[in-house]
C-alpha positions, 0 to 999 in steps of 0.5 A: 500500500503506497497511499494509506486508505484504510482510515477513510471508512472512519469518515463516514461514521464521524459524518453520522455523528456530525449531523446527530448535532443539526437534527432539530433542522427541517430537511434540505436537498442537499444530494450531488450529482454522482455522475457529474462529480466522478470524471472530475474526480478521476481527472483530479487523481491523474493530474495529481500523479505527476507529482514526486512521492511525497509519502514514500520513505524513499522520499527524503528530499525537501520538507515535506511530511505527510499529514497522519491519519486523524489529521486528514480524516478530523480536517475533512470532516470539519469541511462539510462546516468549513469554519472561519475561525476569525470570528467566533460566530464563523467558527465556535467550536474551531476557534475553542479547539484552536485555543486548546491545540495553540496553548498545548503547544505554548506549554511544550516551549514551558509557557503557561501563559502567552498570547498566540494563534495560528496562521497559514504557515511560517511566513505569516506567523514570522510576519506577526512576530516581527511587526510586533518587535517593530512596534516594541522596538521601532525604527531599530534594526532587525538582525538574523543569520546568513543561514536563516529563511530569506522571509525574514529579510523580505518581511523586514522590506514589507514591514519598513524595518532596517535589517541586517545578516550575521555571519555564520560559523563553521556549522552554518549557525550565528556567529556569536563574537560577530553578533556581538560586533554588531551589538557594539556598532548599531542599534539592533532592536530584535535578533532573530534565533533560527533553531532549525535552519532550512539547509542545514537544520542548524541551530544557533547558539540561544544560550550564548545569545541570551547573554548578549541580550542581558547586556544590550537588551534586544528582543528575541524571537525564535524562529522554531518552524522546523524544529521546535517539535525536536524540544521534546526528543531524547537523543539530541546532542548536550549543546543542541538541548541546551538550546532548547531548554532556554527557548522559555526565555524568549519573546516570541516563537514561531512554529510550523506543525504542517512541517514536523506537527503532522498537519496539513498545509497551511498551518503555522503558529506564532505565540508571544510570551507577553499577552499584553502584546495583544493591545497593538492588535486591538481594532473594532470589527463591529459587522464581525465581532457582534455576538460574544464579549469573548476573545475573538481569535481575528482581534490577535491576528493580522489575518481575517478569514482563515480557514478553522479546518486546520484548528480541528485537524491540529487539536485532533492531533495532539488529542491522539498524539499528546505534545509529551516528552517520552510519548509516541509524537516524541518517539517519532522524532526521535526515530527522524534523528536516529536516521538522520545520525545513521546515514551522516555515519555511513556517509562520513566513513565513505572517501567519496563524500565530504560531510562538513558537519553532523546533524543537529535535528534530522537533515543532512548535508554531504558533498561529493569529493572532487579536486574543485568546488565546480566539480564537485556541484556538477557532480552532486547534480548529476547524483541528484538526478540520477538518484530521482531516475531510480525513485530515491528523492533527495535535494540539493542545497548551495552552501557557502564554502566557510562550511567546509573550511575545517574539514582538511579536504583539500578543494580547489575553491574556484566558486565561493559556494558548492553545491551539495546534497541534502537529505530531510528524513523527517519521516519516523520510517526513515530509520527502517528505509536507510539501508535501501536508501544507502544502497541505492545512494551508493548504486547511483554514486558508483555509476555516476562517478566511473 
């Protein structure tokens, strides 16, 4: 079985009980047309062939993670409601469920208090968080790595906020000692902490920046997207979990549950560790906020309609699979570690391959060894490509050669980046694929290469 089917006869028994709620309703027609429906339908399944297979362990490429099972099935069942979950009369029942599932996730960060909401994904929820700091901090500059997502830049552009990147170290994570620099010469109002960052999976040194902060008093906030999830992991390293264990004591934390918290797209989370935040958001919706004295979900967001869907299959989620150190969610992740560590282990003991540094979440960066760095990317795509013709996925990513400076590989640098590439084995079954993934790896390698 490659698409899990087994699940949707649930959906019709939760349909049931669904509908038990309207029964004092008279009765409409509401009945389609069958005929109509099915060769559209079939259509959509064609078209949605030419696709790579996501689902598939041997798909090991970019950040994509299928949806679990309660996740579908809660999120289309809500669909025959299809909540609004900004204001309470388009959605009581998500928007509570929404409250519930957001708090959940506060207090996995070691927050019993906050202010927070979800949104479409981490874009919009690192927008929020950084229109906030800008509001707290205004006209003072923005600050993140070299290697954290380009949104942040880009939204400082939208926002009118001055911004500015950080050199990274060796293992692609903030500088400390140039943040510091930074710190002595400029007016920095908010630094952004990237724990997990795209290429790499890296994450910045939080514990040592957090002393900086004492010092000069800049707001933090943490962009977690993909890998807040791993604070409630086992196997981390001491450094990484020491990083973790300080994220309490940051201003604000986005994280993305349609990466790591098993949801469909979009759905993304902010959260403010000062609910007091929640003045700049005030506005008056009198045609929208009209039927409770209760919180509004829309007034502590930037966002108005978006979709409850993702509320529901969020809170159904995490009632299954509880945000609980030891837990089976947790387990999972630390499977996706495991896999992760395994593979960089067979790839660090085989000559043909360069891996600059070992994961710190479940992504892995590796390059193929050559006497120059435009030969060596040259021959990471040829590996790429070749490796996609026999169904094992994986992604390339350019990598600054600073990377791969401490690594006593003598390249002939005649770029100043280099191609490599890159594996997310974000899926817990990924630990049991690794062997065939290695096989095929190194097949593939081996032909490309003689």
């Amino acid at each position: 079985m490659i698409l899990e089917k087994e699940s949707l006869r649930l959906l019709q028994e939760a349909l049931a009980r669904l509908e038990e709620g309207f029964h004092n309703l008279p009765k409409c027609d509401r009945s389609p047309n069958l005929d109509a429906l099915l060769p559209v339908l079939l259509e959509v399944a064609e078209r949605m062939q030419d696709n790579f297979p996501y689902p598939h362990p041997l798909y090991a490429g970019q950040m994509l993670k299928p949806p679990t099972e309660i996740a579908r099935l809660a999120y289309t069942l809500s669909l025959w409601i299809n909540p609004n979950n900004h204001a309470l009369d388009g959605g009581r029942a998500s928007s509570a469920m929404e409250r519930e599932a957001v708090a959940e996730i506060a207090k996995m960060f070691g927050w019993e208090s906050h202010l927070g909401h979800l949104c479409s994904g981490g874009t919009m929820a690192n927008l929020e968080g950084l229109w906030v700091a800008g509001n707290l901090q205004p006209n003072k500059k923005v600050v993140a790595s070299h290697q954290a997502h380009y949104t942040h830049s880009r939204i400082c552009g939208v926002l009118r906020l001055p911004f500015q990147s950080v050199s990274c170290d060796s293992r692609a994570r903030m500088d400390v000692a140039a943040l510091k620099k930074l710190l002595q010469e400029d007016d920095i109002g908010t630094v952004v902490v990237t724990i997990g960052t795209t290429a790499t999976g890296s994450i910045d040194p939080l514990p040592e920046i957090l002393q900086l902060q004492a010092e000069y008093g800049f707001r933090i906030h943490a962009d977690t997207a993909y890998g807040g999830y791993f604070t409630l992991v086992d196997n981390l390293d001491a450094e990484t979990r020491a990083a973790f264990d300080c994220l309490d004591r940051v201003d604000s934390i986005v994280v993305d549950p349609h990466k790591h918290g098993l949801q469909p797209y979009g759905c993304g989370c902010i959260l403010f560790k000062d609910p007091s935040v929640g003045t700049l958001y005030k506005h008056d919706s009198p045609y929208t906020y009209f039927s409770s004295e209760e919180l509004h979900l829309g007034e502590i967001s930037l966002e108005c309609s978006r979709s409850g869907s993702s509320a529901v299959a969020l809170w159904a989620t995490q009632r299954l699979l509880p945000l609980i150190r030891g837990g089976q969610f947790a387990a999972s992740l630390s499977q996706s570690r495991k896999a992760a560590l395994t593979l960089f282990e067979k790839l660090q003991n085989d000559s043909r391959f360069i891996v600059p540094f070992p994961p710190q979440l479940d992504i892995v960066v590796w390059a193929v060894k050559s006497q120059s760095a435009s030969k060596s990317s040259q021959l990471a795509k040829e590996i790429f490509e070749a490796a996609a013709r026999e169904n094992l996925h994986l992604a390339i990513a350019n990598l600054p050669k600073e990377l791969f400076l401490e690594t006593e590989e003598k390249i002939n640098w005649d770029r100043e980046n280099i191609t490599c590439l890159r594996s997310c084995l974000m899926k817990p079954e990924h630990l049991d694929w690794i062997d065939q993934i290695w096989q095929r790896l190194d097949a593939v390698t081996t032909k490309v290469l003689h």
